[in-house]
N, C-alpha and C positions, 0 to 999 in steps of 0.2 A: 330738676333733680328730685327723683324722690327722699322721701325723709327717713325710709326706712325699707331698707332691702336686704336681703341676704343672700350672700353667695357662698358654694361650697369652693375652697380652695385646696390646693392640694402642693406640697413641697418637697423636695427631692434632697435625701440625704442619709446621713450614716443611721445603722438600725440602731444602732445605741444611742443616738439622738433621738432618733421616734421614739424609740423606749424611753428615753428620760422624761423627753415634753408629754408623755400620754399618764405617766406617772406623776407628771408633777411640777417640774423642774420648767424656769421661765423659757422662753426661747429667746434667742440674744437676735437683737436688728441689725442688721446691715449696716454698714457707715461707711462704706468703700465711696472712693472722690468719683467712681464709674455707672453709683448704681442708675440702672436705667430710670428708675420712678424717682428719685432721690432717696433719702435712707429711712429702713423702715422692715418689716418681715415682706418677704417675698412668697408668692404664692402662683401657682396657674391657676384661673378660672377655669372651672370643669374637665381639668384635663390629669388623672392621675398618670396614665400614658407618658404625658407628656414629660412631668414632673420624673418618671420612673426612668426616661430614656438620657433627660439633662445627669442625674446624679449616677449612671453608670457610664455616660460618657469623663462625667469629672475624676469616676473612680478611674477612669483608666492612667489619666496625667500623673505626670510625675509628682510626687509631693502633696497627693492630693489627702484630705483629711476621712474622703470616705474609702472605706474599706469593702464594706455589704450595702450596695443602694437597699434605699427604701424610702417608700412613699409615707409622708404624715398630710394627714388628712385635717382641713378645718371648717365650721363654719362657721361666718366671720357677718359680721353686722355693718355695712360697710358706712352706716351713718353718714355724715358731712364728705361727700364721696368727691374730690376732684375727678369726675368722671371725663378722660380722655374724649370718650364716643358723642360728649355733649359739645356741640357749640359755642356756646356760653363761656367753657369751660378753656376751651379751647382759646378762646379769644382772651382769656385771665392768661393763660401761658405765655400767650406772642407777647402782649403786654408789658409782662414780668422781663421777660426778653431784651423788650425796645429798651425798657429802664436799665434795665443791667448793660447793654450795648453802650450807653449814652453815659457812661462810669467809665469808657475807653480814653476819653479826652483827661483822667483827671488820671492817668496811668495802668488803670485795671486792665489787663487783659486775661479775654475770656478762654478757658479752656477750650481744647476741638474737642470733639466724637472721634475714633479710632476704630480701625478693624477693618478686614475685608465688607463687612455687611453691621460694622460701626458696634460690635457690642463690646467695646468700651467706650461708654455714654457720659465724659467727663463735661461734656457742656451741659447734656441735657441734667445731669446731677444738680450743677451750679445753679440752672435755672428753676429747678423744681426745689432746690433747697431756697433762693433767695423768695421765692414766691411765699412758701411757707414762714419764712423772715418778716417780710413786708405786713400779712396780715396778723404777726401776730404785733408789730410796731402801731399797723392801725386798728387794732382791739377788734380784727374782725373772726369771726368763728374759727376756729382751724380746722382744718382739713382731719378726719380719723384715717382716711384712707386716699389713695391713686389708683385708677382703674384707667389702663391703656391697650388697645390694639397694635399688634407689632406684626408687621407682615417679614417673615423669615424662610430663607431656605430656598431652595430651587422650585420654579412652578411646577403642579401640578402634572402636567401637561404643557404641550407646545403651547406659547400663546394665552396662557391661561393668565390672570390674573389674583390667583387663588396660591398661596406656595404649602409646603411639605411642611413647616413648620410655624405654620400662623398663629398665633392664638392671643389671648388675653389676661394681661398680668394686673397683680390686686400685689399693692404694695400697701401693707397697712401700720402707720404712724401710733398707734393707740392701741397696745395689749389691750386693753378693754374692750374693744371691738372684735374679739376672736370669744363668740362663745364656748366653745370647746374645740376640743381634738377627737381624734379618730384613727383608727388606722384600716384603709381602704381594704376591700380585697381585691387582687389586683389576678385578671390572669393573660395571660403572653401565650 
């Protein structure tokens, strides 16, 4: 893992949000029991598109809190990085997993994942949050951030391995690891 990378991230949401966080105003984490990284600011790596397409789709539901999508921009210091892409990293997850599985015999049972294509991620939440638990019981560094590959959306193409909606998400634990904000220019 390296020790010090930076990514730009990019978030989808109301423009009087962008406006407050570019002004100033903290931006509040996530803590939904669903979120896919477990809780924490949510980001697309490299993708303002993407981020632009998620918060006009949210504006459309019902009840939803955005009104005018818009893209905020950051870039974020991803330090102590639970890097999904890494092996390593990966083998820390199942791990956290087995352990929490093995909590069934003493009455725990673990949440599922939901959804047509599971994006309500209440296990994966459980498990990324007890992981974060674990080291910080054995005083080991914490994680500032979660970087994951999500393969989403219909392929490509026939046959393809590659879908319409892939990309990679930076869940970052630790405002301090956001050096600033931005607001992208975005054109469609």
């Amino acid at each position: 893992m390296p020790a010090y990378s930076i990514a730009l991230g990019y978030h989808g949401c109301d423009s009087s949000v962008a406006k407050a966080i570019i002004e100033g105003e903290d931006m509040r984490p996530s803590a939904k029991p669903y979120d896919w990284l477990g809780h924490g600011l949510y980001f697309w790596e490299d993708s303002p598109l993407r981020a632009m397409a998620w918060a006009k789709k949210r504006c459309s539901q019902k009840g939803s809190k955005i009104k005018k999508p818009a893209v905020l921009g950051a870039v974020i210091d991803l330090g102590n990085c639970l890097n999904l892409i890494d092996a390593e990293c990966l083998i820390e997850v199942q791990a956290t997993f087995s352990a929490l599985q093995s909590m069934e015999e003493f009455g725990l049972s673990l949440p599922e994942n939901k959804g047509l294509q599971l994006e309500k991620r209440y296990r994966d939440c459980a498990v990324f949050e007890w992981l974060h638990q674990l080291r910080e019981e054995k005083d080991l560094a914490p994680y500032s951030s979660v970087r994951g590959f999500f393969s989403e959306g219909e392929p490509l193409y026939p046959g393809a391995g590659l879908h319409k909606q892939d990309h990679i998400q930076i869940c970052v634990r630790s405002a301090v690891s956001i050096i600033g904000f931005f607001r992208p220019r975005l054109k469609f």
